[in-house]
ZAMARGU-4260 file (C-alpha; in steps of 0.2 Angstrom, whole numbers, plus 5000, padded with zeros to 4 digits):
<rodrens>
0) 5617/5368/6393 | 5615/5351/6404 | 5612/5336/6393 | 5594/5334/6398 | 5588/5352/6394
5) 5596/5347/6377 | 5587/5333/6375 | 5570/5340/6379 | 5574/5355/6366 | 5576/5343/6352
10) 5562/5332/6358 | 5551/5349/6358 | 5560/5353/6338 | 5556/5337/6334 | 5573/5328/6336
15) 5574/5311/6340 | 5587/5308/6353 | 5587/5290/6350 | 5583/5279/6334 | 5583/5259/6329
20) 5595/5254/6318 | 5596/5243/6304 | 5600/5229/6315 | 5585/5234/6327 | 5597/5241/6339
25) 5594/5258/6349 | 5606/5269/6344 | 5607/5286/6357 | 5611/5300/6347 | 5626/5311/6351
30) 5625/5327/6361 | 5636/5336/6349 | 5623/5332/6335 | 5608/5336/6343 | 5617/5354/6347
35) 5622/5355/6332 | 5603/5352/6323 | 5597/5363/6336 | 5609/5380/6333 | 5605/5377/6315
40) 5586/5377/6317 | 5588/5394/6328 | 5599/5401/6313 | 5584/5395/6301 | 5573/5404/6313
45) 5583/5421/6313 | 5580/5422/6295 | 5562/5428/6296 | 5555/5418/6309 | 5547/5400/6310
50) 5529/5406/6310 | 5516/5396/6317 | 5502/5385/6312 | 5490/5371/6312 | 5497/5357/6300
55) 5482/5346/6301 | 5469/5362/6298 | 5481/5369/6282 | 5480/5354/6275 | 5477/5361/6255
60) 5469/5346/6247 | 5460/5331/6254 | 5457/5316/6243 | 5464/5301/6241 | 5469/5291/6224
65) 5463/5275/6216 | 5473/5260/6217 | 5477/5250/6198 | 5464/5240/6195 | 5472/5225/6189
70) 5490/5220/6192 | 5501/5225/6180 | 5519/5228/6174 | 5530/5240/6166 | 5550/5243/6162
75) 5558/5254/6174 | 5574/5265/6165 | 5585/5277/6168 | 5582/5287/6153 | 5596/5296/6150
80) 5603/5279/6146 | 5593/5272/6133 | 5599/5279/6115 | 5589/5277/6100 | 5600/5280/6083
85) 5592/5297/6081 | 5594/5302/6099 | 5607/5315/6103 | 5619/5303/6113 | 5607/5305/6127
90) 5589/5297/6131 | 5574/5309/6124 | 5558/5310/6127 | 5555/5305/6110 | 5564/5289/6116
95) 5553/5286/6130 | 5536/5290/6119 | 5544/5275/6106 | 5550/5265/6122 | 5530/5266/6128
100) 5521/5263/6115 | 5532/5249/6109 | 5532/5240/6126 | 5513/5244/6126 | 5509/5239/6110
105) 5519/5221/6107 | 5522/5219/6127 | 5507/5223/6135 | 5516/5235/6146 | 5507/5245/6158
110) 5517/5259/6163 | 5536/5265/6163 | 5543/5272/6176 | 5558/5286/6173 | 5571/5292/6183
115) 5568/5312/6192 | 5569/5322/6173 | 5570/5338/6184 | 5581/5350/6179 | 5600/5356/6183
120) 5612/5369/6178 | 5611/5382/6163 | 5626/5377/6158 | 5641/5365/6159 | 5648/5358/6171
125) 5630/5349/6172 | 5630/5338/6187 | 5626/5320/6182 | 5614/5314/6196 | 5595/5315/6194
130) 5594/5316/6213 | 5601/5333/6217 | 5593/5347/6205 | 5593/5363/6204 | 5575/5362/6204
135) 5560/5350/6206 | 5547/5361/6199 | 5555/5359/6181 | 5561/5347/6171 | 5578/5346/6159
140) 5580/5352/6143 | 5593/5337/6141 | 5578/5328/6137 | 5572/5338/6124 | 5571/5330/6106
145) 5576/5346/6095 | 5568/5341/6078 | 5549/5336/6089 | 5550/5356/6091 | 5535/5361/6078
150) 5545/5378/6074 | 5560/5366/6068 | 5552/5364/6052 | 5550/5383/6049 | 5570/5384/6051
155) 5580/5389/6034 | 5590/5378/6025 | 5608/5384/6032 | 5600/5383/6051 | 5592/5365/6047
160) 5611/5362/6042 | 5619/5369/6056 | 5609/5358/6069 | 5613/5343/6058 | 5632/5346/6061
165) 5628/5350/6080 | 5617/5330/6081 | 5630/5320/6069 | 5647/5320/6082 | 5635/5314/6095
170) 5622/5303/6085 | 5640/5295/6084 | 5641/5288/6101 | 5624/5281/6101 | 5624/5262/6102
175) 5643/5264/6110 | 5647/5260/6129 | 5654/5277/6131 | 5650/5286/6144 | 5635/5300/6146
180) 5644/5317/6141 | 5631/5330/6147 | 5642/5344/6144 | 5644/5339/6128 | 5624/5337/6124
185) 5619/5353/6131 | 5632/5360/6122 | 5626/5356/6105 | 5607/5354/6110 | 5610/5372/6118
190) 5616/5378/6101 | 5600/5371/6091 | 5589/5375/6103 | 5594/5394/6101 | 5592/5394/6084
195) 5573/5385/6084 | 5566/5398/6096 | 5571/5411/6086 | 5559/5407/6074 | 5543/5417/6076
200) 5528/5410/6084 | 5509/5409/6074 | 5498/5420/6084 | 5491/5402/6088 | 5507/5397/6096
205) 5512/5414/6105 | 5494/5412/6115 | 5498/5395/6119 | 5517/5401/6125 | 5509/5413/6133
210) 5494/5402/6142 | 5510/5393/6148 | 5519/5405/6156 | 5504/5413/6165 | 5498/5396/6172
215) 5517/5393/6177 | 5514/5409/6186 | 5529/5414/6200 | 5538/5397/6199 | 5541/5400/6180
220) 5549/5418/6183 | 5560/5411/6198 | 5567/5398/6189 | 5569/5407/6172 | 5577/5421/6180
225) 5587/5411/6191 | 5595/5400/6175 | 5598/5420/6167 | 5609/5425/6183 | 5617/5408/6184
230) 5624/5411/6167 | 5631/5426/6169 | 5637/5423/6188 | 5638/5403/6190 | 5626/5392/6197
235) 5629/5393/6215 | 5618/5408/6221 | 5627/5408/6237 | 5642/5416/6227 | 5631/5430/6220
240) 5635/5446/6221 | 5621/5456/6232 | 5614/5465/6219 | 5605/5447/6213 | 5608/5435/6228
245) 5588/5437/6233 | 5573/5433/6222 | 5566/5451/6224 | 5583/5457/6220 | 5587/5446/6206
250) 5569/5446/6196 | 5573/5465/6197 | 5591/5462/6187 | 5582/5450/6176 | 5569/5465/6173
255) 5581/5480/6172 | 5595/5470/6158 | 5589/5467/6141 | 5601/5453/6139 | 5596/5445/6157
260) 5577/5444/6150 | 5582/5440/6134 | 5591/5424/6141 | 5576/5422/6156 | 5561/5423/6142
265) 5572/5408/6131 | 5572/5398/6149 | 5555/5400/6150 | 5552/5395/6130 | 5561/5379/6135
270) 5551/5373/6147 | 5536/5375/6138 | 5543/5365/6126 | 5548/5353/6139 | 5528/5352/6145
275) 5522/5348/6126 | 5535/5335/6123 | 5530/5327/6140 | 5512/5331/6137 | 5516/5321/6121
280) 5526/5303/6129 | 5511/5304/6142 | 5497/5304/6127 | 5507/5291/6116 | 5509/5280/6132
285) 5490/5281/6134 | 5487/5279/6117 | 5496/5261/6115 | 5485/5255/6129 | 5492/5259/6144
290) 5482/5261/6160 | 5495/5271/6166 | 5508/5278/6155 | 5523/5287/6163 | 5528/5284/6180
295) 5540/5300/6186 | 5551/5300/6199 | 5553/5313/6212 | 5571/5318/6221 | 5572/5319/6239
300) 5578/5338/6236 | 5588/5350/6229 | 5606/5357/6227 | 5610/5370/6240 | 5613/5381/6228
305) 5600/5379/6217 | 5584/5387/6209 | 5573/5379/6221 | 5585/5383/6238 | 5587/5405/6231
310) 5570/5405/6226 | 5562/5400/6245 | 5576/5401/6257 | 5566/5403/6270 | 5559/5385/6269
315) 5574/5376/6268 | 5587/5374/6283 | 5604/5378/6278 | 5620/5372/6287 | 5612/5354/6287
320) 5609/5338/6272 | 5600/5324/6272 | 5604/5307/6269 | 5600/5288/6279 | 5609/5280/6293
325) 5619/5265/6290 | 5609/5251/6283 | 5613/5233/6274 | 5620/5239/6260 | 5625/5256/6262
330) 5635/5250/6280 | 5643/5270/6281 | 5628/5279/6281 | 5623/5290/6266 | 5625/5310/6263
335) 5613/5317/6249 | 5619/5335/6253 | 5602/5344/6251 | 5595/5354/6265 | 5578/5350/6272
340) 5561/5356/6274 | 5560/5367/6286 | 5545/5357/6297 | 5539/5373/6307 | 5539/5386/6291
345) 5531/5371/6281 | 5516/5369/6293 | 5514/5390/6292 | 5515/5390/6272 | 5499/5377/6272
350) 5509/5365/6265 | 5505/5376/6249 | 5524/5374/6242 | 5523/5352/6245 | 5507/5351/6236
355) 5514/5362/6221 | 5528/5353/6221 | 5517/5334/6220 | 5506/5343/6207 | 5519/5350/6198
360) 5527/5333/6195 | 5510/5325/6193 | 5507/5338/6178 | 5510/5325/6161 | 5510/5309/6173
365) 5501/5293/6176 | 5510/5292/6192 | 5523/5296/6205 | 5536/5288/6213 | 5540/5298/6228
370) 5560/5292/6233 | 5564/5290/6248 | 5544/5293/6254 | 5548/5290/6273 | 5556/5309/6269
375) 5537/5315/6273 | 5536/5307/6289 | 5554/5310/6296 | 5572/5314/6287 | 5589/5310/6294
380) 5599/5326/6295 | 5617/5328/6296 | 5624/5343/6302 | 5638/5350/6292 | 5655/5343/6293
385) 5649/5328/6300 | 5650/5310/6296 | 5633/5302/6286 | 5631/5291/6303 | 5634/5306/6317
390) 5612/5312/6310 | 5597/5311/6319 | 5581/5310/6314 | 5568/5324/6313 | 5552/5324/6313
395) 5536/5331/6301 | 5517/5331/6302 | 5513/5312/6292 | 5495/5317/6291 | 5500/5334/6281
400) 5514/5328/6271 | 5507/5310/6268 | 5490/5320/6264 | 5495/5333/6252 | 5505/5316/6241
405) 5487/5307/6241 | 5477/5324/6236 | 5488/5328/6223 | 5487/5310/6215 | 5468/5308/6216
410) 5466/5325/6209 | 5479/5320/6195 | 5468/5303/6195 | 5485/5295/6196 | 5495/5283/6206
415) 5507/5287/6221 | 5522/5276/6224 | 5533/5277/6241 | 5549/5272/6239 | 5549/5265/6257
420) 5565/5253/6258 | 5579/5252/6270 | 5576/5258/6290 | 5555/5260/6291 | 5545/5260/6306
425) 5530/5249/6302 | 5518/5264/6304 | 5524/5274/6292 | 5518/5256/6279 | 5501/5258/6287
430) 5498/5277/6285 | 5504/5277/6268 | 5492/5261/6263 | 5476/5271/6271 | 5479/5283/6259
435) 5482/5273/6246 | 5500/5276/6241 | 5507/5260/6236 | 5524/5256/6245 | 5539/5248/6237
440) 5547/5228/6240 | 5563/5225/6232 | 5567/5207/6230 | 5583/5208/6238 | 5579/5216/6254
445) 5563/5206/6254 | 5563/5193/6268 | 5556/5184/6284 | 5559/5187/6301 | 5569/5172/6301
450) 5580/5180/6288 | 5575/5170/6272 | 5567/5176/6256 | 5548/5179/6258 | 5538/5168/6248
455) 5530/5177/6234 | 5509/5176/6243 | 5517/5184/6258 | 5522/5200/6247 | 5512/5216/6249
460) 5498/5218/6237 | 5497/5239/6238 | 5516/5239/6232 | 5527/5240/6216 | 5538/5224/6215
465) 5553/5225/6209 | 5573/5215/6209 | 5583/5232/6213 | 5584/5249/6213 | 5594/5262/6203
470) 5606/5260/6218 | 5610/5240/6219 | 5619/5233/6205 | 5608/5225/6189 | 5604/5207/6194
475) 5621/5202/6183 | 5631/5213/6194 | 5626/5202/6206 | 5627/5187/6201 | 5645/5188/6195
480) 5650/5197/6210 | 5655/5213/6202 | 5647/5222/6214 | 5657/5218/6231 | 5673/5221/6219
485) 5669/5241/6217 | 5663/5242/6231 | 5679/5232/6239 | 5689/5243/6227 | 5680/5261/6232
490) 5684/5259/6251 | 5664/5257/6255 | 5662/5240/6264 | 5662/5240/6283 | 5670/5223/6284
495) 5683/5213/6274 | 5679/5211/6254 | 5681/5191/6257 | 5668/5191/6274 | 5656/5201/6261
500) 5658/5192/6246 | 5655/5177/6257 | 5637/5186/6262 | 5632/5189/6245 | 5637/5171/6239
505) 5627/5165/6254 | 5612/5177/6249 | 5611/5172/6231 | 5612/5153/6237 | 5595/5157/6249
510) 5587/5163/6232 | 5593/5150/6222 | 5583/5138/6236 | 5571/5148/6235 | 5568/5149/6217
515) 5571/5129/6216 | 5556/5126/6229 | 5545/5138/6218 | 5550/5128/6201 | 5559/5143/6193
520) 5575/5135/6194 | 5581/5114/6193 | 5585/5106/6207 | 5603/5102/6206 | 5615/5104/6194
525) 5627/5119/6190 | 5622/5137/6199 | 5612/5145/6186 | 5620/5160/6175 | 5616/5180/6175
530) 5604/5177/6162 | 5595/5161/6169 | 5594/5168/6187 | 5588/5186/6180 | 5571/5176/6174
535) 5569/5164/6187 | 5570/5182/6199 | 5556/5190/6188 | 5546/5173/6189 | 5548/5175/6207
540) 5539/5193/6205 | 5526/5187/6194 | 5519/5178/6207 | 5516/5188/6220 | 5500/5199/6221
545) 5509/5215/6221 | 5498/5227/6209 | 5516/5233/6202 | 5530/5226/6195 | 5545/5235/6187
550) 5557/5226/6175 | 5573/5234/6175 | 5577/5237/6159 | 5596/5235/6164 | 5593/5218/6169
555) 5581/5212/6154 | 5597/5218/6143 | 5610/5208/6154 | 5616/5225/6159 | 5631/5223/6172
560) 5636/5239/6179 | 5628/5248/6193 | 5622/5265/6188 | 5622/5272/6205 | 5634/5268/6219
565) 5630/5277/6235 | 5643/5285/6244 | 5654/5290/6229 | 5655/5306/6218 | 5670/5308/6205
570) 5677/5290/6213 | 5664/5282/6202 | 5653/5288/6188 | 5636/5288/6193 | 5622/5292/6183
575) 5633/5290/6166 | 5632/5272/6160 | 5623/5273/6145 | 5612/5252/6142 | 5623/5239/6137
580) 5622/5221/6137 | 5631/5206/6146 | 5645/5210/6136 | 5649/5228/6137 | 5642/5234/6120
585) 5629/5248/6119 | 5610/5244/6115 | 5600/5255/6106 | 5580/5257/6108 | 5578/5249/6091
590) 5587/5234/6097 | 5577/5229/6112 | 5562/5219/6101 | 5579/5207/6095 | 5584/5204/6113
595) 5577/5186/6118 | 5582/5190/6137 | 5571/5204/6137 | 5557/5194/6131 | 5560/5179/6141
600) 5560/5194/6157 | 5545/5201/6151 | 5536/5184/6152 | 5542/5178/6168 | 5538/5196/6174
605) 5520/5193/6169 | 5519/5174/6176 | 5518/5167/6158
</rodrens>
């Protein structure tokens, strides 16, 4: 087929032939690439055809959310990270119920905002990242606190026991820098977990079990009946044997085996306990005199071979992931290895399965952060076995997508956040602001057109401030350098490690003039230390007018590993650093309120 009739068939998809980098540079697209994204939109289309529709007429809810009232500030945290001594060598939700309504109570927190808590595998291996799930619609048992399950106290004396021996091993590593064992958690939460839901339910209880499941509906049943399969044929349903490899033909296994519903029905029981212990952070959060509570986090995607991607096939595209083109910091590209929405079968579906989605995650919430929230608007797709730079971009319907995020949140009269950093056309800002989803400004990427720090009455008001992000180093990574050394040491820098560590040195010089000129810093004198330059930066963000700031609570422990290094898997281990301080040694929940860092953050944060 000749180049041009190419071209015009992935301008008519919704492929951009053409893009501007990171660097304001047209970059053309390669032929290969748009082929490629082409022949897999046809296969997509085989499947039961792409339908037809009008996005803007099936928009499913109209409305759009109130903006904070005041400006106010909260502790961002990867929760899985934050032990308490009674935690099960993994972040609760018991955890983030203290977390809030100590920060609310004696801070004057506002909000704080958790990574994704959706859910992954049935059973080990349980992948670490909170950004690739198996589905979006629920959340993780991992987060459960078994002993906050009211039929805990019905147990007998020799079960009680049993769970005892089950939390002490790993009660153990709280407070330790060792690393996040998943498998071993689920493990032992599994066991407990088993032995609480056994207990019988008051008839007050079953009716509310029951209430639960029937306002859970269809999504429910997939994903319990998906986690049942996945235990007894591994989680990847694209290994399935045909008899359970579709949802029609694996809710009738599930139906047909005793076992299967046996182990379908315990799924479900966990989620409902899942809701009531989220239900529950939400209402302490509240309580302590937040205006918003918890913040969640929602994930791009999925796992290809999740719940979510065996459940509705027919709206994802396989043989394709998405990921971001080469920016600043991520200089190879990224790959995030979920598949897409598929736009035209999205548009025919009403955008019904995006706003079930926003309101699912919206349920026990005083907010969302959507990542990666240009997703809505267009997503860079990589077609399989290529490199995370050899994508192009695809197109969606922003007045659907966008609209269906704002609906949700003023329905759920809570806050939409866009996580709208690295390569973003400035249209996308303005659609999002008229509907009043607040966007995102990250200190460090925050800058003038002549290249220096913007000055803090320049910053977006309708945004939430903040340092970093889950994927750049803690503020004392940066400052020592320790990031450009992993990096260096992981292959993942696109020029020498002396030309970059000479970029960041300059780049922490322009802040440290910046901070000087703003009185955060002295003039003069030695270069400040992690701990120094961590408040000056959160003075810097308490005087802009943005209506958010987030505190890491990474950096207002003096935290210096990255948690998150894009563009690694095995080589580095993501998403299983549990919170320790400048020195390496593990800080529990009970410890922050002795942590004079963390105070001296909080204040600067707050422009005291």
């Amino acid at each position: 087929m000749p180049d041009r009739q190419i071209i015009r068939r992935a301008k008519a998809a919704g492929i951009a032939p053409a893009y501007e980098n990171w660097r304001h540079e047209r970059v053309e697209v390669p032929i290969e690439t748009l082929e490629a994204l082409l022949a897999a939109l046809d296969r997509a289309d085989a499947i039961g055809g792409a339908g037809a529709g009008d996005p803007a007429g099936n928009q499913v809810l109209t409305g759009i959310p109130d903006l904070p009232a005041h400006k106010t500030w909260g502790f961002t945290v990867q929760l899985y990270s934050l032990r308490s001594s009674e935690s099960w060598a993994h972040g609760d939700l018991r955890d983030l119920a203290d977390l809030s309504v100590w920060s609310g109570r004696e801070l004057g927190a506002g909000f704080v905002l958790v990574n994704p808590l959706h859910a992954a595998e049935p059973l080990p291996p349980i992948s670490p990242s909170p950004y690739l799930p198996m589905t979006r619609m629920f959340t993780s048992p991992l987060y459960l606190r078994v002993e906050d399950v009211p039929e805990y106290r019905q147990l007998a004396d020799a079960d009680r026991g049993r769970i005892e021996q089950l939390a002490a091993p790993l009660r153990a590593r709280n407070g330790t820098a060792d690393l996040i064992d998943r498998d071993a958690v689920w493990r032992g939460k599994r066991e407990a977990l088993e032995l609480v839901s056994h207990v019988r339910l008051s008839p007050a209880r079953q009716a509310e079990f029951a209430k639960f499941k029937a306002d859970q509906g269809a999504e429910l049943a997939n994903w319990s009946a998906w986690c049942a399969l996945a235990e007894q044929n591994g989680s990847d349903w694209r290994t399935w044997p045909a008899v359970c490899a579709t949802p029609a033909a694996g809710l009738a296994d599930v139906a047909s085996e005793p076992a299967l519903r046996r182990t379908a029905e315990f799924h479900a029981w966990l989620q409902w306990q899942c809701d009531q212990q989220l239900a529950g952070a939400q209402r302490a959060a509240r309580d302590a005199g937040m205006p918003l509570g918890i913040i969640h986090d929602l994930a791009v995607g999925v796992n290809p071979g999740g719940a979510d991607a065996w459940a509705h096939p027919e709206l994802l595209v396989s043989g394709v992931s998405v990921g971001a083109p080469p920016d600043s910091f991520n200089q190879l590209g990224q790959d995030w290895g979920q598949p897409p929405w598929h736009p035209r079968r999205i548009a025919a579906a009403g955008y019904r399965p995006l706003a079930d989605l926003f309101a699912a995650s919206l349920r026990r919430a005083g907010g969302l952060r959507v990542d990666h929230v240009m997703g809505l608007t267009r997503l860079w797709w990589i077609p399989a076995g290529r490199r995370p730079d050899q994508g192009a971009y695809v197109s969606y319907d922003h007045r659907a997508t966008v609209g269906a995020l704002a609906a949700a949140a003023a329905k759920a009269d809570a806050v939409a956040i866009g996580e709208d950093l690295g390569t973003v056309d400035p249209w996308i800002r303005t659609e999002l602001a008229d509907h009043n989803i607040l966007g995102t400004t990250m200190l460090w990427f925050a800058r003038d057109r002549n290249g220096k720090p913007l000055r803090p009455a320049l910053w977006r008001r309708a945004c939430m401030a903040t340092v970093g992000t889950h994927d750049v180093p803690p503020v004392a990574g940066f400052v020592t350098g320790e990031q450009v050394t992993v990096r260096a040491n992981l292959g993942l820098l696109a020029q020498s490690a002396e030309r970059e560590r000479g970029d960041s040195q300059a780049a922490l010089a322009g802040w440290r003039a910046a901070l000087q000129r703003e009185g955060l810093l002295p003039a003069g004198g030695a270069p400040p230390g992690p701990a120094e330059f961590t408040v000056a930066l959160y003075g810097y963000l308490g005087r802009t007018p943005s209506l958010l700031t987030g505190v890491s609570l990474a950096d207002a422990v003096g935290d210096v590993r990255t948690q998150n290094i894009p563009g690694t898997s095995t080589e580095y281990p993501n998403w299983q650093i549990p919170l320790c301080d400048a020195d390496g040694r593990g800080v529990l929940l009970e410890d922050l309120a002795g942590i004079q860092l963390l105070r001296n953050t909080v204040a600067a944060a707050r422009g005291r």
